[in-house]
N, C-alpha and C positions, 0 to 999 in steps of 0.2 A: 636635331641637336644631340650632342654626346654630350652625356654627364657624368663625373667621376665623385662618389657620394663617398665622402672620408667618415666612414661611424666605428671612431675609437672606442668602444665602446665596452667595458668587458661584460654586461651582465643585456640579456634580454628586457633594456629599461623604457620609458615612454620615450625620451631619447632613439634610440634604436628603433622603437618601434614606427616613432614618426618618420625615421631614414627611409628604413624598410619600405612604409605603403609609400611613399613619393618615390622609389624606386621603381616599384611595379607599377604604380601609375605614369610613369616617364613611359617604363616600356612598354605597356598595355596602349600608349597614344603614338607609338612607331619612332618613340626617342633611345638610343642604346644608352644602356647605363652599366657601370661596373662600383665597385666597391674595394674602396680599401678599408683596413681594418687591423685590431690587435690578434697574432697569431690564434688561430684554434679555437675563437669566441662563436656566441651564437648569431650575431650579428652578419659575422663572415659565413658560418656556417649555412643559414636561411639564406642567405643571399647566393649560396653555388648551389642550396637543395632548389630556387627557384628558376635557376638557369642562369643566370647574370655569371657576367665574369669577378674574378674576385683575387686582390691582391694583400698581401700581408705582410705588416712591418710592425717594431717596436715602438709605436709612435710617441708614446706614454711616459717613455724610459728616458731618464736623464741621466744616461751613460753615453758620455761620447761617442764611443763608438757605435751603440746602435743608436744613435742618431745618426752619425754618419750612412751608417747600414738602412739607415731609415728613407734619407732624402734618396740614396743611390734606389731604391726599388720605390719609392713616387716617382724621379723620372724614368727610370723605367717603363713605369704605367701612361705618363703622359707622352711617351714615345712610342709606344704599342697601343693604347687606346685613342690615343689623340682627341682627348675631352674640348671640347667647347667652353664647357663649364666646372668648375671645382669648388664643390659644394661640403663647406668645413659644420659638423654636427658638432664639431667640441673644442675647449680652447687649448687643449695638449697639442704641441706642435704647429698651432695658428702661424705663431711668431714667423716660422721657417716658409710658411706659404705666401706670408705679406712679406716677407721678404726678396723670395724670387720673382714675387709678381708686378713689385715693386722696379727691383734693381734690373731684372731679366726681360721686361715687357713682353711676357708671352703673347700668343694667340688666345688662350684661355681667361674666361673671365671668374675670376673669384667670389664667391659666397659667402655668408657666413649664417647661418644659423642658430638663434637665439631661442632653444626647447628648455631652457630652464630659467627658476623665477631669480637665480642670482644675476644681476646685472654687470655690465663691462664698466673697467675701471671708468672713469671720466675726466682720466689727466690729459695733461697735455701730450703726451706720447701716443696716448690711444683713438685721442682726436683726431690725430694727425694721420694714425693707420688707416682709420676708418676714412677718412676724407682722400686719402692716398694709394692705399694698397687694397684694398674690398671695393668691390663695384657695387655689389648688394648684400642688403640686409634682409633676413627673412625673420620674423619673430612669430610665437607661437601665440601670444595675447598681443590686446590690443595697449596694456599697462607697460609693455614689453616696448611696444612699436615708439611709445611717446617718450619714454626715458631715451632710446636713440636720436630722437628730432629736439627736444631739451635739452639734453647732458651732454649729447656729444654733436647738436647744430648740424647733425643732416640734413639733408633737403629731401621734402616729403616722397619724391619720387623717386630715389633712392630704397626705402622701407617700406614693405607690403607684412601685414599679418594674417598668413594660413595656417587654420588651427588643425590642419591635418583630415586623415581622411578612414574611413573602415572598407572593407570590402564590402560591399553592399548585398552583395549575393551571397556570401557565405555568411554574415550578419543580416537574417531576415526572418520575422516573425513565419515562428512555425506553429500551427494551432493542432498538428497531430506532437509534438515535441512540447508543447505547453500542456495537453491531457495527459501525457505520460508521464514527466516528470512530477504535477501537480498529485497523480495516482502515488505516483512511488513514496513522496513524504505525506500522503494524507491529507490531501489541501482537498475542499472542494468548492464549486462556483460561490456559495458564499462568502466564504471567505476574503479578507483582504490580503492579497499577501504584498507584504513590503521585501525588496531585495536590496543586498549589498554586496558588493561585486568586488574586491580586491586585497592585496596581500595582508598580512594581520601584522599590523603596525599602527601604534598608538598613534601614528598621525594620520591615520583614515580615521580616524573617530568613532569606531565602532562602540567605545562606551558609553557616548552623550546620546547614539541614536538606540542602544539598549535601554539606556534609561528613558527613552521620551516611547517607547513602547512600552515597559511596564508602568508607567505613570495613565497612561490612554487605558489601559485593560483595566485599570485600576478607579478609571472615571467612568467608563461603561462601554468601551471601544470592546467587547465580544468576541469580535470576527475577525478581529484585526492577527496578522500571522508573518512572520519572520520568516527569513531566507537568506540564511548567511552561504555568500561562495567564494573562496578565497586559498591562497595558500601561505606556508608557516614562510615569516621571515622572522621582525623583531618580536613576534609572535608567534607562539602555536597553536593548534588545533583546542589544546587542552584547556589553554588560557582563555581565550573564545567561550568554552562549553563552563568555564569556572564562571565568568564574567551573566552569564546568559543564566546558570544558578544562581549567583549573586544575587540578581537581580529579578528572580522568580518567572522568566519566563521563558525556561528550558522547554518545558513542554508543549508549547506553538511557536517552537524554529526550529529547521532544517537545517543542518551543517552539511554543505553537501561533500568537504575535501575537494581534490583536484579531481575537474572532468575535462572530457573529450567534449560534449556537447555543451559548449558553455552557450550557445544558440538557442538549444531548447532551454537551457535553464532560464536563462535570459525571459523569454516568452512566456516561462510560468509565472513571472512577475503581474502584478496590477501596477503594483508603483516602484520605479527605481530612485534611490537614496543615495550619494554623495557625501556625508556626512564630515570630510575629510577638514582637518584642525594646519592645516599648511601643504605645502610642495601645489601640484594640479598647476604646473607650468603648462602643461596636455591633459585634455581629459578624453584619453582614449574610451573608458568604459562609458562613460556619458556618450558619447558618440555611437560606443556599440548597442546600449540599451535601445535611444531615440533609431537606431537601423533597425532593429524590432521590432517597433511599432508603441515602446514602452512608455509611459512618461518619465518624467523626471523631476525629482527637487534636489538642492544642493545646496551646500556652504557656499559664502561669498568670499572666499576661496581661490584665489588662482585665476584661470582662465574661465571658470564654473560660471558665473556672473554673466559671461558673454556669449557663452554657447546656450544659455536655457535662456527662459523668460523670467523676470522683475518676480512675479507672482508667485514663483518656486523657487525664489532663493529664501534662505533663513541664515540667522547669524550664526558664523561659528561655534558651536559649545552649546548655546546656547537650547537649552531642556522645551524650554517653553516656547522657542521662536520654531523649532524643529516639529513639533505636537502643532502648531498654527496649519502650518502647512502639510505636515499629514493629510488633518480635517480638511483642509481647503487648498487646494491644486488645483493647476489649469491642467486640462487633458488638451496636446497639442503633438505635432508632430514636424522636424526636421530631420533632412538628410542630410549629411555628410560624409559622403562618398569619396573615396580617394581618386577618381578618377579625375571628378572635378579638383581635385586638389591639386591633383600633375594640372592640368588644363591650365589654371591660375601661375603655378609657379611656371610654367613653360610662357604666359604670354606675358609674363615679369620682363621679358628678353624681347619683348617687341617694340 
């Protein structure tokens, strides 16, 4: 199978990133895959540093004429790659692919994938796409999968939910990478240490789970120790370290900035935290912690709810439901490997 993976993407987002590993797991399973993309992104970038072919247009841009300049270099692509499959990540430029696939009845069959929590209109125009020009639905939850078989009367066969996949071998608990890093900030086997793994934006929630650690050290939780890793977006570094004084417990957490071995950091965890107040359309980090060996709790949140277990979810915000489970977690363990995830989406097609 040839797949032609559209990830307009401009920023290196769970978007992109869910393209990304369903790329390399196509081609890891002996399927060629190429990529088209917004010029000079990372999306496009990673995808020619991993070998894939890779083409680039304005897809974004609602300028006539690079939209014209847009279609002319997709077929292009579908005349030089001769895809099988066209697998759409976003809904810029959707229109123009139900369009041809619609009026043009290619050989190629249409995809569409659904990695974020906003849903497709549910008019009657969009019903009609969906039932007429997309052959399939791929959704990233399973919240996702049912508003397509409700709202827009698909037929169940039609929509599959793959929550994506990590490399499994590069995300894998390291116990000489778990003693080093654990040395570097001062942690020892006592210790509990809780991690929180993403960009510093109020909607990770990094404040309700500062607060439900200094409330626990405050009820006689001792050992209990923080591990913030993450980097500046609607947030910075500094705001984190104010937050963490704020709330008195600067001096058992680690900030660790941006690393190269987010692996090892990963494995100096005991417990990984989710804590996120919306978005988690994909919960890539949940997926890379449980590749670690790490457990997990999480907001009921997004996709969260369905990749952990019942027993380590806690309610958003929520001071006292987050402190529950702290105290009381299942230690458990899942894969989600991106290989089986090409696997899944490859026998979508059979």
């Amino acid at each position: 199978m040839r797949v032609l993976n559209v990830t307009n993407v401009r920023w290196y987002n769970a978007t992109a990133w869910y393209a990304h590993m369903l790329s390399l797991g196509l081609e890891a399973l002996g399927h060629r895959t190429a990529v088209l993309g917004l010029p000079g992104t990372p999306p496009v970038i990673k995808a020619g540093e991993a070998g894939l072919q890779t083409y680039e247009a304005e897809l974004n841009s609602l300028n006539p004429l690079k939209l014209a300049q847009s279609a002319a270099v997709f077929k292009k692509a579908v005349k030089e790659f001769k895809p099988d499959v066209v697998v759409c990540h976003r809904g810029e430029f959707f229109f123009y692919f139900t369009h041809v696939r619609f009026w043009e009845r290619p050989k190629w069959k249409l995809v569409r994938v659904r990695g974020d929590r906003r849903p497709p209109k549910a008019d009657a125009l969009s019903r009609w796409l969906y039932h007429n020009a997309v052959d399939k639905v791929v959704t990233s939850s399973e919240s996702m999968r049912r508003f397509h078989l409700e709202n827009l009367k698909l037929p169940s066969e039609k929509v599959v939910t793959l929550y994506g996949g990590v490399d499994t071998g590069l995300f894998s608990r390291s116990e000489e990478g778990r003693q080093r890093v654990r040395r570097e900030f001062g942690f020892n086997e006592n210790d509990l240490v809780l991690g929180i793994l993403g960009r510093y934006d109020t909607v990770k929630g990094h404040e309700s789970l500062f607060r439900a650690v200094s409330e626990l050290r405050n009820e006689g939780m001792s050992n209990l120790r923080l591990l913030v890793a993450g980097v500046d977006a609607r947030m910075n570094e500094s705001d984190i370290r104010l937050m963490l004084e704020n709330r008195g417990i600067r001096d058992i957490t680690a900030v660790t900035g941006k690393r190269d071995d987010v692996a090892d950091v990963i494995s100096a965890m005991d417990l990984g935290v989710i804590p996120s107040l919306g978005s988690e359309a994909v919960c890539r980090v949940g997926m890379e912690m449980l590749s670690c060996g790490v457990p997990v709790i999480g907001s009921d949140i997004g996709v969260i709810p369905e990749i952990i277990p019942p027993s380590n979810i806690f309610k958003a915000g929520d001071v006292q439901s987050i402190k529950n489970r702290i105290r009381d977690y299942k230690i458990y363990s899942k894969s989600y490997d991106y290989i089986d995830f090409a696997e899944h989406f490859a026998a979508f097609f059979n």
